[in-house]
C-alpha positions in Angstrom: 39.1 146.0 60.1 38.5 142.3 61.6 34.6 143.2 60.8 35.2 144.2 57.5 37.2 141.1 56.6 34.5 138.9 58.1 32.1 140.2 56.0 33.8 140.4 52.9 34.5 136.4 53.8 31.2 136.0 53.9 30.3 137.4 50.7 32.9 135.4 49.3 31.6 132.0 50.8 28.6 133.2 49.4 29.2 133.3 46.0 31.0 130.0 46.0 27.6 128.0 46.8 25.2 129.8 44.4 24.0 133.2 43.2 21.9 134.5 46.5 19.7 137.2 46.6 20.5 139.6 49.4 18.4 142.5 51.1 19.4 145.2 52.3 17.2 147.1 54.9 16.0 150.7 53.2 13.1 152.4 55.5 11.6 150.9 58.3 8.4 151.6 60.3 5.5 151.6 58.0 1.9 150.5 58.8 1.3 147.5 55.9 3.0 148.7 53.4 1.5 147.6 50.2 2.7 149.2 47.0 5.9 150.6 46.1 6.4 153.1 43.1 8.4 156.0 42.1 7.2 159.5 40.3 10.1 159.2 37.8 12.6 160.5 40.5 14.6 158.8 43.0 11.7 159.6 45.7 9.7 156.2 46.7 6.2 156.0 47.2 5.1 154.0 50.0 2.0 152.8 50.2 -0.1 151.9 53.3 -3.0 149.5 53.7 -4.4 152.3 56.3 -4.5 154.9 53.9 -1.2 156.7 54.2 1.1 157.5 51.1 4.4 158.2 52.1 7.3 159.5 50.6 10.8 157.7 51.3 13.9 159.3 50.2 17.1 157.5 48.6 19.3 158.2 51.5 16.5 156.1 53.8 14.6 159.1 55.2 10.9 159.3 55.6 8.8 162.8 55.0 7.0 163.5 58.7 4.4 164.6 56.7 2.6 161.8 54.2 2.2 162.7 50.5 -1.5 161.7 50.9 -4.1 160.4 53.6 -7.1 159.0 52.9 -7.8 156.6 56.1 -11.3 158.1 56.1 -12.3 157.4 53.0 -11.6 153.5 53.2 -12.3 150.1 54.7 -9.7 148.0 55.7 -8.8 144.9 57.5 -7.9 141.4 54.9 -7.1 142.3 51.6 -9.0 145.8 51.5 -7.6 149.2 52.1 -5.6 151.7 50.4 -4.0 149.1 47.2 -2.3 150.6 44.5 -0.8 153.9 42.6 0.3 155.0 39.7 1.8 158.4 38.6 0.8 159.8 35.2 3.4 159.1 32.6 3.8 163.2 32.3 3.5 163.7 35.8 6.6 165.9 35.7 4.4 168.2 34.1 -0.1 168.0 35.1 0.8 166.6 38.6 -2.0 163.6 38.2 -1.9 160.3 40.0 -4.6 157.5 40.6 -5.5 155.5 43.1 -7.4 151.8 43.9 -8.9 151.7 47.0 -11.7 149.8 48.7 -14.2 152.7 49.8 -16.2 152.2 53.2 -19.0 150.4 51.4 -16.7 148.1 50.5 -16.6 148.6 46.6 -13.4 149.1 44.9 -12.7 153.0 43.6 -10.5 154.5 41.1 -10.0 157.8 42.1 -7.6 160.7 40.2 -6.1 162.8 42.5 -3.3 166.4 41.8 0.0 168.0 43.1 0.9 171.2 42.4 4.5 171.4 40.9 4.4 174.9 39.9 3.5 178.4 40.3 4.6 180.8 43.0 3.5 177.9 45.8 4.4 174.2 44.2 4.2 171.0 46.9 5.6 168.4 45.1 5.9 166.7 48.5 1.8 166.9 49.6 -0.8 166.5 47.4 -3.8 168.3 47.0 -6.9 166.2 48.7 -9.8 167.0 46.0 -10.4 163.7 44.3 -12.2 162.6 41.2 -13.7 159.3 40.9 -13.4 157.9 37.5 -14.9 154.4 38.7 -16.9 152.5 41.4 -17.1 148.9 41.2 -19.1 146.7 43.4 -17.4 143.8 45.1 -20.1 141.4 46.4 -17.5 139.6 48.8 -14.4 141.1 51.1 -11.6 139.1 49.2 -10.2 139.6 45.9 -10.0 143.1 45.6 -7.1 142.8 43.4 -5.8 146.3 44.0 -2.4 147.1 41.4 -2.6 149.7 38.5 -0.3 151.0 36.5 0.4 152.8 33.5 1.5 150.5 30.2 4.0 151.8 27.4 1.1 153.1 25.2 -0.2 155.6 27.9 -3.3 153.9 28.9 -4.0 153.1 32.4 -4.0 149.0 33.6 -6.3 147.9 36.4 -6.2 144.6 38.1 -9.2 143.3 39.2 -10.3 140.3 41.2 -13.4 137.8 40.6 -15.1 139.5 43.4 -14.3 136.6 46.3 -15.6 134.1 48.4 -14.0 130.7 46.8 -14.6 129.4 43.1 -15.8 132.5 41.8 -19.5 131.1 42.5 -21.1 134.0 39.8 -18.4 133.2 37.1 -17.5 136.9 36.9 -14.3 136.6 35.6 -15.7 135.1 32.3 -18.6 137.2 32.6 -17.6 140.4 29.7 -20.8 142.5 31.3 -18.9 142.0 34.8 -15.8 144.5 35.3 -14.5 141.4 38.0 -11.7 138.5 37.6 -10.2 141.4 34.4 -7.5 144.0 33.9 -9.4 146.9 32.9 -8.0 149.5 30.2 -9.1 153.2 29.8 -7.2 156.4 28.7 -7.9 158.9 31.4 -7.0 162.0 29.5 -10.3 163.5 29.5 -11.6 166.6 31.4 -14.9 165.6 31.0 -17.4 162.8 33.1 -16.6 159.9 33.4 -13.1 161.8 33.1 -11.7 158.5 31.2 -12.5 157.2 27.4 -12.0 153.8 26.1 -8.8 153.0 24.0 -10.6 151.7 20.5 -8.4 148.5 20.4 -10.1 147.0 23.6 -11.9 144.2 22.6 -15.5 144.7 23.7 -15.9 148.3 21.7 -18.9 148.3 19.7 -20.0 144.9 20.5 -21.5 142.9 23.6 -19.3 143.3 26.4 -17.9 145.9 29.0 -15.6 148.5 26.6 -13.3 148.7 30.1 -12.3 145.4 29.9 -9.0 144.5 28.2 -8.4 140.5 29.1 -10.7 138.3 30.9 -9.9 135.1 33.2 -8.4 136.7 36.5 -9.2 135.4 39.9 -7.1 138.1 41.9 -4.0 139.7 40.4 -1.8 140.7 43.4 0.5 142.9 41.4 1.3 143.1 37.8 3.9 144.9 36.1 5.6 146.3 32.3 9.3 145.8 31.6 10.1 149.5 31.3 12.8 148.7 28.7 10.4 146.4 26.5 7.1 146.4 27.5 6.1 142.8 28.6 3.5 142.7 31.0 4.3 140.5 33.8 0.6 139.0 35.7 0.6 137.4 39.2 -2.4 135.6 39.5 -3.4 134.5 43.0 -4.0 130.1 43.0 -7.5 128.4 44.4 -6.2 125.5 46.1 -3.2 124.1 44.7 -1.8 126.2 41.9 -0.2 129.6 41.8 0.5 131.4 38.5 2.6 134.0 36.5 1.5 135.3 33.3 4.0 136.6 31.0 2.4 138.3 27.6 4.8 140.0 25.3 4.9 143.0 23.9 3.2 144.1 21.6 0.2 143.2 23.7 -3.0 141.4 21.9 -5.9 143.3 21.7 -7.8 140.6 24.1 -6.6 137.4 26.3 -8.4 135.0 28.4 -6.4 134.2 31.7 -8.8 131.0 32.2 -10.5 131.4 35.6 -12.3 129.9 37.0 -12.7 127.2 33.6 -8.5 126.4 34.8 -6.1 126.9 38.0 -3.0 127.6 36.4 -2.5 125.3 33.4 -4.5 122.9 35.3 -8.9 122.3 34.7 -10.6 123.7 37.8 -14.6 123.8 37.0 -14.8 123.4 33.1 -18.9 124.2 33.2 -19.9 126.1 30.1 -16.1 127.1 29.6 -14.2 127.7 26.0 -11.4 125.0 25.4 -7.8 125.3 27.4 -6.0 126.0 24.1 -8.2 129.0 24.1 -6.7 130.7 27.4 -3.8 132.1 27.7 -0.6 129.6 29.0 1.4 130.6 32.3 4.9 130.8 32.1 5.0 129.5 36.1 2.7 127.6 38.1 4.0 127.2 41.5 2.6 124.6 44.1 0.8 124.5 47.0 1.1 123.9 50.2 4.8 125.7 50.0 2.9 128.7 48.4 -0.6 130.0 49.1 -1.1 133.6 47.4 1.5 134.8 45.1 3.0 138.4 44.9 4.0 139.5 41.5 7.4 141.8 41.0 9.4 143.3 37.9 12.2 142.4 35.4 15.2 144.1 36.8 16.2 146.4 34.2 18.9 148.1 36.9 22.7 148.7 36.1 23.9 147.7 39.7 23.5 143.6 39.5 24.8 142.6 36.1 23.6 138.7 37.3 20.1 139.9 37.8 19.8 141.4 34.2 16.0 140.6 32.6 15.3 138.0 35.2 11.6 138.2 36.8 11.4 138.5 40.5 8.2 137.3 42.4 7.4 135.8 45.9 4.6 134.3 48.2 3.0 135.3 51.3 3.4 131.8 52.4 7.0 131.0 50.9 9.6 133.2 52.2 12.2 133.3 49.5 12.1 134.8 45.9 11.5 133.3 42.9 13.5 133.9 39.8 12.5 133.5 36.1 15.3 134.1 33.3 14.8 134.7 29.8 14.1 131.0 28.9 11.2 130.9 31.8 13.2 128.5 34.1 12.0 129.2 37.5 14.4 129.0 40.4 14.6 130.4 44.2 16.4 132.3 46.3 17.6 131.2 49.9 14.8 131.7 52.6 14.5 134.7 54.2 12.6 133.0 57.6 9.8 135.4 59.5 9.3 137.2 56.1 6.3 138.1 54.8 6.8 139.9 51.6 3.7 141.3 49.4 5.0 144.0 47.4 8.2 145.1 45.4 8.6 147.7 44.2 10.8 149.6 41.4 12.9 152.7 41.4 13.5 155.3 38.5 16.9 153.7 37.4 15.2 150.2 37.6 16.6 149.1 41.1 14.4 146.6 43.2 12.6 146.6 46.5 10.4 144.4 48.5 7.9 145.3 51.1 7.5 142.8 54.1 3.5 143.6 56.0 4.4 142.1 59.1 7.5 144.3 59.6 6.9 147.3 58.1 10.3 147.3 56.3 11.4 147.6 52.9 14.4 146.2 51.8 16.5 146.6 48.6 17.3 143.8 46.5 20.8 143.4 45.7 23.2 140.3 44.1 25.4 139.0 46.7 27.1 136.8 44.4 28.7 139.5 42.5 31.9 138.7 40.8 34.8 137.7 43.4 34.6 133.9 41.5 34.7 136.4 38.3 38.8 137.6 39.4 39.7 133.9 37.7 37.8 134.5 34.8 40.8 137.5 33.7 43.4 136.1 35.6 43.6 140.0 36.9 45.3 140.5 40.2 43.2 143.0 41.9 44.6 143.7 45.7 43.7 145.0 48.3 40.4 143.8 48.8 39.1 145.7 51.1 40.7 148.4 50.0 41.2 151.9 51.8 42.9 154.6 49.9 44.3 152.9 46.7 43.4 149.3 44.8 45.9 147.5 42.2 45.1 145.7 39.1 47.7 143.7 37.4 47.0 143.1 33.8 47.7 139.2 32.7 49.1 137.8 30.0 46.1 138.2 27.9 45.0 140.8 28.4 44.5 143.8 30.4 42.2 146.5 31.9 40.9 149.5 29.5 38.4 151.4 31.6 37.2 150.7 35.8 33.9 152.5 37.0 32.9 152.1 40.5 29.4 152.7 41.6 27.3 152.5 44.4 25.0 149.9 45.4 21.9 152.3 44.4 23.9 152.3 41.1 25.2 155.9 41.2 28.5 156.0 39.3 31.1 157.6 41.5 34.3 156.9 40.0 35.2 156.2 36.1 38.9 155.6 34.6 40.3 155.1 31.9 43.5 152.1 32.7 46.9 151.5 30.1 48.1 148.8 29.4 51.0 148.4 31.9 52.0 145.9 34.4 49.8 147.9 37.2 47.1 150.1 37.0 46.7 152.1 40.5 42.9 153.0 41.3 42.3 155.9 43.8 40.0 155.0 46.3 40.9 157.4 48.9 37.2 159.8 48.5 35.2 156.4 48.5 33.7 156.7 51.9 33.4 153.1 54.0 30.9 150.7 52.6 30.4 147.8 49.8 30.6 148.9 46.3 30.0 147.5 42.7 33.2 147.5 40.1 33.1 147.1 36.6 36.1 146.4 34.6 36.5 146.3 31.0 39.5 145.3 29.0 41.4 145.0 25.7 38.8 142.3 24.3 35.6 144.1 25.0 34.9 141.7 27.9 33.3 143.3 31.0 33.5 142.0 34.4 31.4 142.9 37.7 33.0 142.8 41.0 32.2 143.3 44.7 34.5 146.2 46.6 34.8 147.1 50.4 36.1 150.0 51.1 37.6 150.7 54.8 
């Protein structure tokens, strides 16, 4: 009990100084874990540097057995290895996923790989280990492999490439259009037929001079991007030279072609203007953190989740160098969480209810995101008395004198509803807690005036 009430104390204290960001530790013991991603289940992918997909499960358990290994088929060591994947948007029904790695040449590969989910044998849990290589791309240095794809709203799959390394982007590729580096490449790979991908029509450089792959120009090394899965916005973090970090922000609808600015501009900022098209010509970041608190930003997600009310179409992002998250709201006013000290996050990573997780390398854990200033400051706001907190087998809430509680649903922090009711208007509403096992929970409460409320809970 003492424990308990420290804790809930804490979270209290908490809330009183600022909204925080807390994590929650949700698998541990990965190799350099890179990439997080879902299948459109509750299953997360993991991905490892080393080669190793593995599957971790929303109660925390990992599969003995990885989804996929492909540790011979790589180089790794700095920024090359196993990098991204994405699941086909009807995976649920052809079993397809892709891949970016950097092969043992050194060149980055897109490769498409299967699962069987039905007939008399399916293995949703193992993939099948025949590959097929849509792309190989040449990367003249070891840095900058970029590495992210994923899958936007109008079905075609995203690809996030760097300039090719070194420092500078010494060959210009990123503005180079015959040059597939420093881009984010766009192709539809329903095709059963070599190349195995065809070129959306809308990509700017159809018909004309130019790589058809290419969709926006400008990158230096994109270390994750990602769409707003209720809107569509694609979200870019673009990796800084020397001074500058950025974050892109282009809304959706997407334009048909967009020049990030590389290596003409650092940010907003002019970097090596040789031969390069004006400023107001490239695209405008929404954020451009510093240096030296930041060296090499890692690009996250919109949380779009039901559990953290606060957190609601705000953009998450961190830095390798920076410990703590950054935060952009609707108006694109960066702020940043506490610091997290020892971390060194490079991925997040999003569930199929739109939860949040972050990756650390150095660790090998991944942590959920959660709100820890949820709601006790919010109590005042209805002038509601809700008692016991913690709670064991049954909470109160006292209606006040204007107004009172029409409907309480508790969920989980993974943002499983577990208990809904429907509350009258009388002096004292009794909530039955007793089947709510020990633990925090969220609590929404909504009353007379349409006004809803989010609360912490702790349950003995």
């Amino acid at each position: 009990m003492k424990s308990l009430l420290n804790i809930f104390l804490l979270l209290i204290s908490s809330f009183v100084i600022s909204q925080t960001i807390a994590l929650q530790s949700f698998g541990t013991g990965f190799s350099s874990p890179l990439e997080i991603t879902h299948a459109g289940d509750s299953r997360l992918f993991i991905v490892e540097q080393g080669g190793n997909i593995k599957i971790l499960n929303s109660n925390g358990t990992i599969n003995a057995t990885p989804f996929l290994n492909v540790s011979p088929l790589i180089s790794t060591g700095g920024e090359r290895g196993l990098l991204g994947l994405a699941f086909h948007p009807d995976y649920a029904n052809n079993g397809f996923f892709f891949i970016n790695y950097t092969n043992t040449a050194g060149n980055t590969v897109i490769a498409k790989y299967t699962v069987t989910l039905t007939g008399s044998n399916p293995s949703p849990n193992v993939a099948n280990t025949t590959a097929t290589i849509l792309m190989t791309i040449n990367q003249p240095y070891s840095n900058h492999n970029g590495g992210s794809l994923k899958f936007g709203p109008d079905g075609y799959l995203y690809i996030g490439m760097g300039d090719g390394g070194s420092s500078g982007d010494p060959q210009n590729y990123a503005q180079n259009i015959n040059s597939n580096l420093g881009k984010m490449l766009r192709i539809n790979v329903n095709s059963t037929v070599s190349p195995f991908y065809t070129i959306p029509p809308t990509n700017p450089y159809v018909g004309v001079a130019g790589n058809d792959e290419i969709w926006a120009i400008g990158l230096r090394n994109p270390w994750k991007f990602s769409f707003n899965r209720l809107n569509g916005d694609l979200w870019i973090a673009d990796v800084g030279q020397n001074a500058i970090e950025e974050v892109n922000k282009i809304p959706s609808p997407l334009p048909n072609t967009v020049n990030f600015g590389w290596r003409c501009y650092e940010g907003n900022t002019a970097y090596n203007t040789s031969g390069c098209v004006a400023q107001s010509a490239t695209y405008t970041a929404i954020a451009t953190p510093l240096h030296p608190e930041n060296c090499s930003v890692t690009g996250g997600y919109v949380y779009t989740g039901s559990a953290y009310p606060n957190l609601q179409g705000k953009y998450l992002f961190t830095d390798v160098c920076n410990a703590k998250i950054g935060i952009i709201n609707s108006a694109g006013s960066l702020t940043y969480s506490q610091d997290f000290p020892g971390s060194s996050f490079v991925t997040f990573g999003e569930n199929n209810v739109g939860e949040l997780f972050i990756g650390d390398i150095g660790n090998g854990t991944i942590y959920k995101i959660t709100d820890s200033s949820l709601g006790v400051a919010n109590f005042d706001k209805n002038n509601y008395k809700i008692y016991p907190n913690p709670s064991k087998n049954e909470l109160y809430i006292e209606k006040s004198s204007e107004s009172y509680p029409t409907e309480v649903n508790i969920f989980d922090v993974n943002g499983k509803l577990l208990l809904s009711q429907q509350t009258q208007n009388i002096q004292r509403n009794i909530i039955n807690t007793a089947l709510l096992s020990s633990g925090l929970y969220i609590m929404n409460i909504k009353d007379n005036q349409e006004v809803s409320t989010t609360h912490k809970l702790l349950i003995e």
